[in-house]
N, C-alpha and C positions, 0 to 999 in steps of 0.2 A: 504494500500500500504506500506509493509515493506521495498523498496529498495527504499522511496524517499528521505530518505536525501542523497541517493549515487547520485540518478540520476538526484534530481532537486533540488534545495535549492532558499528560499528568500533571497534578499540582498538588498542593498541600490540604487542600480543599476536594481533592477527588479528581477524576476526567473532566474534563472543561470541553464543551463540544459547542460546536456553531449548527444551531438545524437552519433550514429557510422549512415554514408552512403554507400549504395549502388547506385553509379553512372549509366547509362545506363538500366535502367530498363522499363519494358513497361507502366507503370503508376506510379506517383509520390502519395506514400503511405508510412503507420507506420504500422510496421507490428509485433511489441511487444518490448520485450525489449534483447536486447544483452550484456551478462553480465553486468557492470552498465552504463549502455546508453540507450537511446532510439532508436530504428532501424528505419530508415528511409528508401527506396528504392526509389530514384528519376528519371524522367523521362527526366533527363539530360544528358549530357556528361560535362566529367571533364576536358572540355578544354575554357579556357578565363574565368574561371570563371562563368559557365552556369548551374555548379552542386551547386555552393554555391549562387548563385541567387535562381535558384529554392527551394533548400531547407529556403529560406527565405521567396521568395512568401509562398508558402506552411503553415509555419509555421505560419505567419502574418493568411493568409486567416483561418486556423480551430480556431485562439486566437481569432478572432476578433480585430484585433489589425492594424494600419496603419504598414506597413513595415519601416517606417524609427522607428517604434520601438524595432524591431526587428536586434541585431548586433551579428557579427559576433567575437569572440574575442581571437579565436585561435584555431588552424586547417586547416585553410583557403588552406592547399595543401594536406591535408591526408584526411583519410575517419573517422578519430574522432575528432568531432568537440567540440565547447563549445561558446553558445551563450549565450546574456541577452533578457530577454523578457519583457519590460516595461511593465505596466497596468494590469500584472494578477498575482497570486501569483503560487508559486511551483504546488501546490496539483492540480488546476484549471489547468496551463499548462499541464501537464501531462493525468491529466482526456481525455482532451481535444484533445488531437494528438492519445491516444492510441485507437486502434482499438474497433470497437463496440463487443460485447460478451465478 
């Protein structure tokens, strides 16, 4: 994976990942990567905060990881986000969300 120190890095605070989302979609999926992010397509709407929950379940459920370790750290109103993901590292996040093949 030659785009992961753009798109995911370790830190003290956990994996630091750049998603970009897609709001309103028919199923909540990763769907490769969009310039240096990870592409997410979620099966929310960007209203009260419904698209940045889901993409948190989401995320939490394919790490294996409880959601409370899972935070959101800015982006919180645009479609390019920047999370930490306690308990796993860069490479393992990433392996992990991106699509099978």
């Amino acid at each position: 994976m030659d785009s992961l120190p753009v798109i995911a890095r370790d830190s003290e605070r956990g994996a630091l990942l750049t998603v970009y989302v897609q709001p309103r979609s028919s199923r909540t999926e990763c769907v490769g990567i969009h310039g240096d992010a990870v592409k997410i397509r979620l099966a929310a709407r960007p209203i009260d905060g419904a698209a940045n929950d889901e993409l948190i379940r989401f995320v939490a459920e394919r790490c294996a990881v409880p959601r409370a370790n899972v935070q959101l750290h800015a982006g919180a109103t645009g479609r390019r986000k920047r999370l930490s993901v306690r308990g796993v590292t860069a490479e393992s996040l990433v392996a992990r969300l991106m699509p099978e093949g």
